[in-house]
Each structure stands twice: as structure tokens, then as C-alpha cells.
C-alpha positions as CSV (number, residue, x, y, z in Angstrom):
1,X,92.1,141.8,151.0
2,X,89.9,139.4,148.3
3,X,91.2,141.7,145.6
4,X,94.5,141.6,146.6
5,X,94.9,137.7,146.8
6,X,92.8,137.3,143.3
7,X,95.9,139.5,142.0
8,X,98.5,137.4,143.7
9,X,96.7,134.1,142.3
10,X,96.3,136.1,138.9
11,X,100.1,136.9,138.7
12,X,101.2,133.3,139.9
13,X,99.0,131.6,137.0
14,X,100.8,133.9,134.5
15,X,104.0,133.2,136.0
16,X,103.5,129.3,135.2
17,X,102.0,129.8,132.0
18,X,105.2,132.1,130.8
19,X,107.6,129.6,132.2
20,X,105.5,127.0,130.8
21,X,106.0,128.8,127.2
22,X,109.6,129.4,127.1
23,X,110.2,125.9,128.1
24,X,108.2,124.9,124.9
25,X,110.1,127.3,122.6
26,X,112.8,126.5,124.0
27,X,112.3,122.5,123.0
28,X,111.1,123.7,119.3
29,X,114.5,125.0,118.3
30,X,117.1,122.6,116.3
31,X,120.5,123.6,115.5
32,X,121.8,124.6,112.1
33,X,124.0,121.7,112.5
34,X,121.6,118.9,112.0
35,X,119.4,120.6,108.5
36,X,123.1,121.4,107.4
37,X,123.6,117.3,108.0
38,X,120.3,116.1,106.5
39,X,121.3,118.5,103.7
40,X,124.2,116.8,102.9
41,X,122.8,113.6,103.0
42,X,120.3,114.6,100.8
43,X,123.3,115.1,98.6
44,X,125.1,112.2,98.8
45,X,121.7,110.2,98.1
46,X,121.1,112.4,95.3
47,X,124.6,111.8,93.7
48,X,124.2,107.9,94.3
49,X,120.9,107.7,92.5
50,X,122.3,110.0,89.7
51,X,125.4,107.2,89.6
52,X,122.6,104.5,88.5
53,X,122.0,106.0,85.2
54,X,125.7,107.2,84.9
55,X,126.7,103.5,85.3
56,X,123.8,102.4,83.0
57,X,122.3,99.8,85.8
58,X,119.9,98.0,84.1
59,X,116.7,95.8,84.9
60,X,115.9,94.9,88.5
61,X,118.9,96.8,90.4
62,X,118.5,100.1,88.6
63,X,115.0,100.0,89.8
64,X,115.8,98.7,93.3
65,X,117.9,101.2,93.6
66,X,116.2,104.3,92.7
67,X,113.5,103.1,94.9
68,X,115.8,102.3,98.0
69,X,117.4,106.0,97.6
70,X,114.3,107.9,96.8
71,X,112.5,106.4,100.1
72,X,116.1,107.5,101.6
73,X,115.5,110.9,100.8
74,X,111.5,111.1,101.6
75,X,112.3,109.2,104.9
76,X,115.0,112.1,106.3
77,X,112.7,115.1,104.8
78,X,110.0,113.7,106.2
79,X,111.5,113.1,109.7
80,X,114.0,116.1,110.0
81,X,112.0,119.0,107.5
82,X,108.7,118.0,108.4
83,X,109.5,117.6,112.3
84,X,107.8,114.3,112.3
85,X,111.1,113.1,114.3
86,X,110.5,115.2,117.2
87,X,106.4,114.2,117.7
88,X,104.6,111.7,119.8
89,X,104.5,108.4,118.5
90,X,100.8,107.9,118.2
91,X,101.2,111.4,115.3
92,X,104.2,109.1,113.8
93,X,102.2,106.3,113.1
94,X,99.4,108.3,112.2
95,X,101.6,109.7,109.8
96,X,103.8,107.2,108.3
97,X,101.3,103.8,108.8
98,X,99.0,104.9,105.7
99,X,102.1,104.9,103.0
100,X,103.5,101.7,104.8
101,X,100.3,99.9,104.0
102,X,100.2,101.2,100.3
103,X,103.1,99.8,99.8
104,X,102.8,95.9,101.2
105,X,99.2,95.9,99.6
106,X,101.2,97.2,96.2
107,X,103.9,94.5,96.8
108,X,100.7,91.7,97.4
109,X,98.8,92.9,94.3
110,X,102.6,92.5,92.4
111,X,102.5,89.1,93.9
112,X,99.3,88.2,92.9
113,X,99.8,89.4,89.8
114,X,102.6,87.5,89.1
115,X,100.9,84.1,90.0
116,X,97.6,85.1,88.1
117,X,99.9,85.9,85.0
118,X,101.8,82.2,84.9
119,X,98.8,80.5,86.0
120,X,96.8,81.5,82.5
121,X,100.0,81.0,80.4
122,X,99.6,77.5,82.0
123,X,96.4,76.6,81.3
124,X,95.3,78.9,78.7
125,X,96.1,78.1,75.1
């Protein structure tokens, strides 16, 4: 009679555990539709910043707008090919929080080195 309700218990635990992992494939799987999307959009980003240097853009917007589309383009293969869109938030910010940093302590250093440059042009003969 023991053995017999270990084997029931057994079965029942292998029954929620099997469930358990279809319901987790079955969460995993994307359509075609939305890589065949973030493809194209990869595209059409692609063809805009390829328009900068067609145009000729010069200065400040060329590089503005390199910078805008190239982030574009890291920020959907990042979300969409690397399947960061579809983790928990604490892995997203794990993630994407280091790079964010870099860049507003690259923008302050830019900053301050802007003020450091016109402050000795100033003062120093």
C-alpha cells in the first residue's frame, strides 16, 4: 500500500513538472512575424543612416544622427535578438544600466571638457 501511494505521489509530481515545462516552452516561442518586423526596421534605420553621407550632412547633425540611428539599431537587437524584451526587469536593468551610465559620465567628461578648454584660453596666454 506505501509503495503504491509513493508511485501515485511520484507520477503526480511528474505530471506538474511536465505541464510546468510545456507551459515554459510554450511562453519561449515568438512568431516569425515580429524578427521579420525588427528586420525591416533594421532596414529602414540602415538606409537612413546611409542617407547622411549620401546627403553630405556635415558637422553636428551628421554626427547626431549616426549616433541617434546606430543606438536605434543596438536598442531593437538588443531587445528583440537578444530576448532582453521578454526578461524580468531587475536582468533589464542589469543589462542596460552599465552602458546608460557610460554614456552620461561620457556626456559630463564632454562637458567638462569643454569648460576646462575655454577656461585656459581665458586666462592662459
Amino acid at each position: 500500500m506505501a509503495q503504491s501511494s509513493g508511485t501515485q505521489a511520484h507520477t503526480h509530481t511528474e505530471t506538474q513538472t511536465h505541464t510546468h515545462t510545456e507551459t515554459h516552452t510554450e511562453t519561449q516561442t515568438h512568431p516569425l512575424s515580429t524578427y521579420l518586423w525588427i528586420w525591416g526596421w533594421l532596414f529602414v534605420l540602415s538606409t537612413m543612416s546611409y542617407m547622411v553621407d549620401i546627403f553630405q550632412l556635415q558637422g553636428l547633425l551628421r554626427w547626431s544622427l549616426i549616433l541617434i540611428f546606430m543606438m536605434l539599431k543596438a536598442g531593437l537587437i538588443v531587445a528583440i535578438f537578444m530576448h532582453v524584451k521578454w526578461e524580468r526587469l531587475a536582468l533589464t536593468f542589469v543589462i542596460l544600466a552599465p552602458p546608460i551610465f557610460v554614456l552620461v559620465f561620457t556626456a559630463l567628461m564632454v562637458a567638462e571638457s569643454d569648460y576646462t578648454h575655454a577656461t585656459r584660453e581665458v586666462f592662459l596666454p
